[in-house]
C-alpha positions as CSV (number, residue, x, y, z in Angstrom):
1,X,-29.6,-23.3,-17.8
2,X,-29.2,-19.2,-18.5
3,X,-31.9,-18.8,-16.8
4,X,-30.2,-20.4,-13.4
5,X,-27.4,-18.6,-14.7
6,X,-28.8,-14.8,-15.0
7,X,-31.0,-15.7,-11.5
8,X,-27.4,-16.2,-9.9
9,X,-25.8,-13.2,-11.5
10,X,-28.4,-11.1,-10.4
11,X,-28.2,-12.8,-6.8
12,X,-24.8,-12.1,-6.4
13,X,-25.2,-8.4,-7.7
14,X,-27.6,-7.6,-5.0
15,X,-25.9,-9.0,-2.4
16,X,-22.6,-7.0,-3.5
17,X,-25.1,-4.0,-3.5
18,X,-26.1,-4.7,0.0
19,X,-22.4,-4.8,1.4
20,X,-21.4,-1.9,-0.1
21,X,-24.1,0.2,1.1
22,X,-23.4,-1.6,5.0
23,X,-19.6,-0.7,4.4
24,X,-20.8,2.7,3.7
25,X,-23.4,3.0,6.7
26,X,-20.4,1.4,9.0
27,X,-17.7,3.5,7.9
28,X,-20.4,6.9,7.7
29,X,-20.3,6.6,11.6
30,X,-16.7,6.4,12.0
31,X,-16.2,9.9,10.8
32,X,-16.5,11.6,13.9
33,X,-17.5,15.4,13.8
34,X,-18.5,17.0,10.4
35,X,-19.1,13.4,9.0
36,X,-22.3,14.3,6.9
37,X,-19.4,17.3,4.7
38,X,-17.1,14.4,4.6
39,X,-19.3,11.7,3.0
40,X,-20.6,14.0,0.3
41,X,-16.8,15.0,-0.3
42,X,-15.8,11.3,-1.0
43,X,-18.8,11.0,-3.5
44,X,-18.2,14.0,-4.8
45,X,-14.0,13.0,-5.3
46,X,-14.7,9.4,-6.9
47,X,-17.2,11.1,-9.3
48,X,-14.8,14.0,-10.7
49,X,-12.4,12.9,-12.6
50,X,-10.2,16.3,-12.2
51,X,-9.6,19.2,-11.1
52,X,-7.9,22.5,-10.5
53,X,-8.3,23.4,-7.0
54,X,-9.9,21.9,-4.2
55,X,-12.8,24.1,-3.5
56,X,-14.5,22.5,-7.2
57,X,-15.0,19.7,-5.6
58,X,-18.2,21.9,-4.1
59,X,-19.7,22.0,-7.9
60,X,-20.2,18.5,-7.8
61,X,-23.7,17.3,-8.1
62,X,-23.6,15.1,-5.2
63,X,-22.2,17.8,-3.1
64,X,-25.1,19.2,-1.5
65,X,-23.5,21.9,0.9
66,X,-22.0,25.3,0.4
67,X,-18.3,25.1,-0.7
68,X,-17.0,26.5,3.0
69,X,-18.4,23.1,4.1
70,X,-15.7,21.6,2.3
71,X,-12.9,23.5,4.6
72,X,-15.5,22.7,7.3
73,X,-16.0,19.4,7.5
74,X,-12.0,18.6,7.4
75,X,-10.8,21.3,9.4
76,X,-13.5,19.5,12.2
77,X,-13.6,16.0,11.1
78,X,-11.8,13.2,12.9
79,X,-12.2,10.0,11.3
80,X,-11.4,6.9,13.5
81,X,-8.5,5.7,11.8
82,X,-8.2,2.6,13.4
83,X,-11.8,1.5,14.1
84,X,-12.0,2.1,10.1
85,X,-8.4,-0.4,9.7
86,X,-10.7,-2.9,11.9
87,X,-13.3,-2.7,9.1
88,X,-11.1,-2.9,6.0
89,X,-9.8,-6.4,7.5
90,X,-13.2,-8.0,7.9
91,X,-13.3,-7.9,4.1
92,X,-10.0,-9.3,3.5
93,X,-11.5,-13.2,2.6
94,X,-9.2,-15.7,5.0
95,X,-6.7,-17.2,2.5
96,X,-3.8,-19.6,3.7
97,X,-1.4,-16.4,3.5
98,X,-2.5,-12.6,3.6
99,X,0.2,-10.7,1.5
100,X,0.4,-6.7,2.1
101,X,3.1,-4.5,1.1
102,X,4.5,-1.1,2.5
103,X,6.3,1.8,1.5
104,X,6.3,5.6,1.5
105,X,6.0,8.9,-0.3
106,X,5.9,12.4,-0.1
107,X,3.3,15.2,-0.1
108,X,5.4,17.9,-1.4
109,X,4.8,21.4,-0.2
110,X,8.0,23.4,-0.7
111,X,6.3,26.6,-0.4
112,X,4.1,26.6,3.0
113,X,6.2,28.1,5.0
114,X,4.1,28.3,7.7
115,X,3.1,24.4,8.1
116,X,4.1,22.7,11.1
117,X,5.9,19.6,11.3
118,X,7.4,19.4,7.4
119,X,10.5,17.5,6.6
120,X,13.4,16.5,4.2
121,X,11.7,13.7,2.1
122,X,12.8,10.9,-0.6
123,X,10.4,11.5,-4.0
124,X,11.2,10.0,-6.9
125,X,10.9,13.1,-9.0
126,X,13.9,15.6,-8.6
127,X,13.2,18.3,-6.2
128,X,15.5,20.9,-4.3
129,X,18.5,21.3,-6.1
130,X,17.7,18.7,-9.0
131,X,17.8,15.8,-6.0
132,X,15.5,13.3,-5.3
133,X,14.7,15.5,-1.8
134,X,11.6,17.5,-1.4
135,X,9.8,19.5,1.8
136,X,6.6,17.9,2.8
137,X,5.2,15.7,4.5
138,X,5.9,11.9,4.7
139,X,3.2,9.2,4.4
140,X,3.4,5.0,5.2
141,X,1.4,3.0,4.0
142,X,0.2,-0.7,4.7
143,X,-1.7,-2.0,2.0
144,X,-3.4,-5.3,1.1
145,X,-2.7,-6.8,-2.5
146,X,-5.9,-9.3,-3.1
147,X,-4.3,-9.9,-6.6
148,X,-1.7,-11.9,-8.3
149,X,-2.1,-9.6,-11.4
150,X,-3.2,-6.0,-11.7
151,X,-2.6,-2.4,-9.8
152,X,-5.3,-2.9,-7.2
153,X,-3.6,-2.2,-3.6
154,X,-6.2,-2.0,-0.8
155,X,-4.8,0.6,2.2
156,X,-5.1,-0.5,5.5
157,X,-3.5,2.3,7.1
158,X,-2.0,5.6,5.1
159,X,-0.5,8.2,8.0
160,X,1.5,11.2,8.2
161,X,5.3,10.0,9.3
162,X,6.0,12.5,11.8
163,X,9.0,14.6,12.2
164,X,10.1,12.5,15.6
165,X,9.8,9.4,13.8
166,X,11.7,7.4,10.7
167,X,9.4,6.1,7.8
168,X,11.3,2.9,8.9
169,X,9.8,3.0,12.7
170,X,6.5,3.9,11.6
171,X,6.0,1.2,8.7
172,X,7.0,-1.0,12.1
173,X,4.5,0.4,14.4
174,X,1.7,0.1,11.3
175,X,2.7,-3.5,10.7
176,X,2.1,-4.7,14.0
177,X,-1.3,-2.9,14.5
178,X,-2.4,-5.0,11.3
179,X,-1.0,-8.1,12.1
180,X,-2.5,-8.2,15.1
181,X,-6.4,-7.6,13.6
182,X,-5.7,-10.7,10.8
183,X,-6.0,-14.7,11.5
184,X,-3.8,-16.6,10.1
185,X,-0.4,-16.0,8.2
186,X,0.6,-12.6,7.0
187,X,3.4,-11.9,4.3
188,X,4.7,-8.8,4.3
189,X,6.7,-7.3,1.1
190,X,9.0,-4.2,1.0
191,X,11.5,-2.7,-1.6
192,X,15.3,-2.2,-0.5
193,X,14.9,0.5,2.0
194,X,12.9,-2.0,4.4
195,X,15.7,-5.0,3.7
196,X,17.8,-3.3,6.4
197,X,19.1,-3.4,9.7
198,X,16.7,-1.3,11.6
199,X,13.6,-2.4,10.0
200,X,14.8,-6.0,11.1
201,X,15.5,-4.8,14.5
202,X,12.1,-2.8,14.6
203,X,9.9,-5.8,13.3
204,X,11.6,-8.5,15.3
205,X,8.4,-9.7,17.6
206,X,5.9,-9.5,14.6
207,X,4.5,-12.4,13.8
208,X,4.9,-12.2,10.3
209,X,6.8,-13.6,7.3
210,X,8.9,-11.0,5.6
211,X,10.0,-10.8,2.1
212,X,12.3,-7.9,1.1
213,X,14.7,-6.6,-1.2
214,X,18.2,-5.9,-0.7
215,X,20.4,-3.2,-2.6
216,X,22.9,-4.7,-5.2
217,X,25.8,-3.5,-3.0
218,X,25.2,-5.1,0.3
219,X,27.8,-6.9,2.0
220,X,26.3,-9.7,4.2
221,X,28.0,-12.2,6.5
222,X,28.0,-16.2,7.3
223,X,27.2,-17.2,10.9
224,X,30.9,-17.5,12.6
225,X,33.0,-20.0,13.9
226,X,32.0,-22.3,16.9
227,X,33.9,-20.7,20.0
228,X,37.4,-22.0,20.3
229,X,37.4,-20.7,23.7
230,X,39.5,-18.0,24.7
231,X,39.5,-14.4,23.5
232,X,36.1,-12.4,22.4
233,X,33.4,-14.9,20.1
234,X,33.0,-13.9,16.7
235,X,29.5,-12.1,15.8
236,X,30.4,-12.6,11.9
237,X,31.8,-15.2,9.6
238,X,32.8,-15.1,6.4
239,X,31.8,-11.7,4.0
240,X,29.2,-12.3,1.2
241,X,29.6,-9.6,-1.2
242,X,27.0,-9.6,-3.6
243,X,28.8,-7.7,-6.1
244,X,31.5,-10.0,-5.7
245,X,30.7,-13.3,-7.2
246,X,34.0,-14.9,-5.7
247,X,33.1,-14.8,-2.4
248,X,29.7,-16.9,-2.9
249,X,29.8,-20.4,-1.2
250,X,27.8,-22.7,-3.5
251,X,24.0,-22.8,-2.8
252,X,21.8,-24.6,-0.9
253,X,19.0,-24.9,-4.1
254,X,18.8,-24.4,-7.2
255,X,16.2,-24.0,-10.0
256,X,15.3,-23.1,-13.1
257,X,12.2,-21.7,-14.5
258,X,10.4,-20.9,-17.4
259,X,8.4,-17.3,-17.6
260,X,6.3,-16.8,-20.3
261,X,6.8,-12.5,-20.0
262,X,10.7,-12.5,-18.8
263,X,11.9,-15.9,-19.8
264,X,13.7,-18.3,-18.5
265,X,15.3,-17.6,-15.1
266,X,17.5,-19.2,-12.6
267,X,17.1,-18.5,-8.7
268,X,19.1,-19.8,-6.1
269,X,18.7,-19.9,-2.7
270,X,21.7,-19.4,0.4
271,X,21.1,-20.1,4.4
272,X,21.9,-18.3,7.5
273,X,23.3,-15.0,6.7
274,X,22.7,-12.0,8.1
275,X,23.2,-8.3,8.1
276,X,26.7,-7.0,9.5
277,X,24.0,-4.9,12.3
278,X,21.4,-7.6,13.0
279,X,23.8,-10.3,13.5
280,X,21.0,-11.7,15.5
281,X,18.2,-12.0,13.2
282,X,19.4,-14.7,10.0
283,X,17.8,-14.8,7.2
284,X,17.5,-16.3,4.1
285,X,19.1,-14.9,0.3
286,X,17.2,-15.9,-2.5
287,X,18.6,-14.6,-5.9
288,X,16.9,-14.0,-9.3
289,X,18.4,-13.8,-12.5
290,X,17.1,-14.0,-16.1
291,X,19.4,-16.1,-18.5
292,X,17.6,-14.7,-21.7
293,X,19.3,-11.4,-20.6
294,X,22.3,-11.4,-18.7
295,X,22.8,-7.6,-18.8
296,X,19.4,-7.5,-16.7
297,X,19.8,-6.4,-13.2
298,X,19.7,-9.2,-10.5
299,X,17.1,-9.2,-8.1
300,X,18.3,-10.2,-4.4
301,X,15.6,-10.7,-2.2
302,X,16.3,-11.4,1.9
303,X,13.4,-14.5,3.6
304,X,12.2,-14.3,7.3
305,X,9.6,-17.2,8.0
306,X,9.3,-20.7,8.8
307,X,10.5,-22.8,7.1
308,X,11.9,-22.6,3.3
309,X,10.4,-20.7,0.3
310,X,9.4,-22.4,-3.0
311,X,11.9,-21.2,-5.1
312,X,9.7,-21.5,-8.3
313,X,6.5,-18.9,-6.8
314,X,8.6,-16.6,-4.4
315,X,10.0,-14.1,-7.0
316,X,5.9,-14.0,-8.6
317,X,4.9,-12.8,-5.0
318,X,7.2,-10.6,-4.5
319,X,6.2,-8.7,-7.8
320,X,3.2,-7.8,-6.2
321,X,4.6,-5.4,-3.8
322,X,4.7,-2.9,-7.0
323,X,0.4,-2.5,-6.7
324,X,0.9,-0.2,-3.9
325,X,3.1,1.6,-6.4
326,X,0.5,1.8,-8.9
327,X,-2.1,3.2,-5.9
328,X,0.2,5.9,-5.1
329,X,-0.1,7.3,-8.6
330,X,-4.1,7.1,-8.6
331,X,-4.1,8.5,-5.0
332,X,-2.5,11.9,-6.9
333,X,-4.0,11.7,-10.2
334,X,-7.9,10.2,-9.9
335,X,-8.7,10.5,-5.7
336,X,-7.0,14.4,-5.6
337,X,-4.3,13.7,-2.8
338,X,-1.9,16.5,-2.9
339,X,-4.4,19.1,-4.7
340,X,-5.5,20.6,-1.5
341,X,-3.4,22.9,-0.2
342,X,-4.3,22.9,3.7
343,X,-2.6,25.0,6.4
344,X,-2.5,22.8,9.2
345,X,-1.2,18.9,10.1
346,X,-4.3,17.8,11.7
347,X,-6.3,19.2,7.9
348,X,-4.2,17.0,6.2
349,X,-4.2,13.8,7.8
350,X,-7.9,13.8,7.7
351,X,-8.0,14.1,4.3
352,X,-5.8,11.4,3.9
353,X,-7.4,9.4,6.2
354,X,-10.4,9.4,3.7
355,X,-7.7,7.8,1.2
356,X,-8.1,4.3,2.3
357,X,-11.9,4.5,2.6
358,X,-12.6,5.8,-1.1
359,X,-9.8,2.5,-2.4
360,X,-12.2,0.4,-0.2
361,X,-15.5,1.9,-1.8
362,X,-14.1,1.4,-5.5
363,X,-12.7,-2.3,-4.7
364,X,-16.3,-3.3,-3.6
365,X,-17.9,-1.7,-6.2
366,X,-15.5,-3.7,-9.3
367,X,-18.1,-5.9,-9.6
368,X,-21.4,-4.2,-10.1
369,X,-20.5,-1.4,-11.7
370,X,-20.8,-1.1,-15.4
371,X,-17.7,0.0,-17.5
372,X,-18.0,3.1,-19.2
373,X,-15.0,3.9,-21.3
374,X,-14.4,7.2,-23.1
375,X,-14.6,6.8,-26.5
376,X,-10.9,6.2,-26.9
377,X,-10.4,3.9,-24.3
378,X,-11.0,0.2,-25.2
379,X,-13.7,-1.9,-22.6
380,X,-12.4,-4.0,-19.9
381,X,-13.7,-6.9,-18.6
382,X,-11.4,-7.0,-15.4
383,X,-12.1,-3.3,-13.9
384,X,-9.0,-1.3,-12.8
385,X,-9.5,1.5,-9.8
386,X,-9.8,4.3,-12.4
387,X,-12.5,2.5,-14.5
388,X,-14.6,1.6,-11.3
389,X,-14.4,5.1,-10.5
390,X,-15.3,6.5,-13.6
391,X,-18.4,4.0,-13.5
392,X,-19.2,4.8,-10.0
393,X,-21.8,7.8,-10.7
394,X,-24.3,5.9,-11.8
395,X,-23.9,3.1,-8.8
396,X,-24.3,6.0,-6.7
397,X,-27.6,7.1,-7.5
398,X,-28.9,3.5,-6.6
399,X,-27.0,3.3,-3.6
400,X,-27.5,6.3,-1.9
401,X,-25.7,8.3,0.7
402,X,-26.1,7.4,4.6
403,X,-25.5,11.5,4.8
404,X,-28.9,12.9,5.6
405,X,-29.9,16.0,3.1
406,X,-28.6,19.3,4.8
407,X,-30.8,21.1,6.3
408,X,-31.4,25.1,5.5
409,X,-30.5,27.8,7.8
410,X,-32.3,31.1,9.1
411,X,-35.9,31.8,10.2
């Protein structure tokens, strides 16, 4: 019986191995120009767990160029953003709902004058004038959460948010390019800035359920009066202030539920309102409160799909959306985002664009790699995206690189 056992374990380990080293292979040759730099600078990123400035990177072991290879290879390199998104969804496993989650956030550099293309951004940290505003760049993210639990967010598409465009236009224009690559039912999740008019507007013809917060302070309407006939037809009925518990019309469901981490908590459920500026797209209100603590916030979530929600699972999913959260502080602190400090747009986006690919590696890696704590850390059993990379040196001197070794120059 262990025997059976071990012979499985060690099945399933080499076949992990296998697809890793075909993701790697795949995704090599989507690089474009400067591709074999590029590959040792990921290997080199997931094995250094920090540092100062962006040319150290060059001192890593598996980095077997010159450090002006490292400005090389970006400054050249052109990696096929969405041939690689193609990719990343042929390892998403088809499940009876695909949930992803989008937001944005900002590459701050207040002090590069001379780079084209910055903007005004919302971080969360105060910036210019002790207000959440900083000069950078913008980046939206799509991301795929394969978990009920944990901070693993898998990016299907991280890009620059141009100055011509809103994040709100470009998490749009990202959403429909993923939709269209994945079978079968997709639901998307966004914090209060998406649960808004133009992101309704924007999303309209996606196929996809949506499930998104709305700010405590909205003011949402009931469908209006049948036409009596004469005189211009109402677009709203009755106001639903969510601040105002008056003006609430009972609900359509209600339940109660027990939560072993927050308690017990009641949510409701209301039909057929909408947004004072997408009259034309109803949706429906789903509130969450917890009776254990009334003080706590409420949570007001808006519903665009078929059919109803389960009232007793749709707050849970929701939840998720904060992984992508959890990715954006690894992206700076482990993968070395915003340490660069590059001097032109099309540097930057290819650096980011190797973002999504180095998530990928690590979330096909959780598996095989051994954990290897610091001696202050406890062991894990279920890997987080820091642990894997912190494991992934010795992985990589199994694996390989598809890079070929460089070759000398001169006579």
């Amino acid at each position: 019986m262990m025997e059976a056992k071990s012979s499985k374990s060690k099945s399933f380990i080499m076949t992990s191995i296998e697809n890793l080293k075909r993701f790697r292979h795949r995704s090599y040759n989507m690089l474009g120009n400067g591709r074999d730099a590029l590959f040792d600078l990921m290997d080199a990123v997931i094995t250094t767990r920090s540092v100062s400035s962006f040319v150290e990177l060059s001192m890593s072991p598996v980095f077997r160029r010159e450090w002006p290879s490292l400005y090389a290879s970006v400054q050249d390199g052109a990696p096929r953003r969405e041939k690689l998104m193609r990719e990343y969804v042929q390892h998403i496993p088809a499940s009876e709902m695909t949930i992803l989650a989008g937001d944005h956030t900002t590459w701050a550099r207040p002090h590069a004058s001379t780079l084209k293309d910055r903007g005004y951004h919302h971080q969360p940290q105060p910036g210019i004038d002790s207000k959440p505003v900083a000069v950078g760049h913008g980046y939206s993210t799509i991301a795929w959460i394969p978990e009920t639990e944990g901070s693993w967010a898998l990016p299907l598409l991280h890009e620059r948010i141009s100055s011509d465009a809103t994040p709100l236009q470009k998490a749009a224009s990202q959403l429909s390019l993923v939709c269209a690559q994945i079978p079968g039912s997709v639901l998307f999740l966004g914090d209060s800035e998406y649960g808004s008019a133009p992101f309704l507007k924007e999303t309209a013809d996606i196929d996809c359920t949506k499930l998104l917060r709305l700010r405590p302070n909205r003011v949402l309407y009931h469908a209006p009066p049948e036409y009596q006939g004469y005189g211009r037809p109402h677009k709203h009925g009755t106001p639903f202030k969510l601040q105002d518990s008056s003006t609430w019309n009972s609900s359509e469901e209600k339940v109660t539920v027990e939560d072993p981490k927050l308690g017990r908590l009641q949510i409701q459920r209301w039909e057929s309102l909408h947004l004072r500026q997408a009259a034309e797209h109803p949706f429906t209100l789903i509130l969450v409160e917890r009776l254990d603590l009334p003080e706590s916030k409420p949570l007001w979530l808006m519903w665009l799909g078929k059919g109803n929600p389960n009232l007793t699972t749709i707050w849970q999913k929701y939840l998720r959306r904060f992984a992508i959260e959890h990715w954006y502080r690894f992206l700076r602190q482990r993968l070395h985002w915003t340490c660069p400090q590059f001097s032109t747009p099309e540097q930057t986006a290819c650096w980011s664009d190797l973002m999504p690919l180095l998530t990928w590696q690590l979330w096909l890696a959780r598996d095989i790699v051994q954990d290897c704590p610091l001696p202050w850390q406890k062991p894990m059993t279920k890997l987080t995206p820091g642990r894997v990379a912190n494991s992934f040196a010795l992985l990589l001197s199994r694996i390989g690189s598809p890079a070929p070794d460089p070759k000398p120059r001169g006579k």
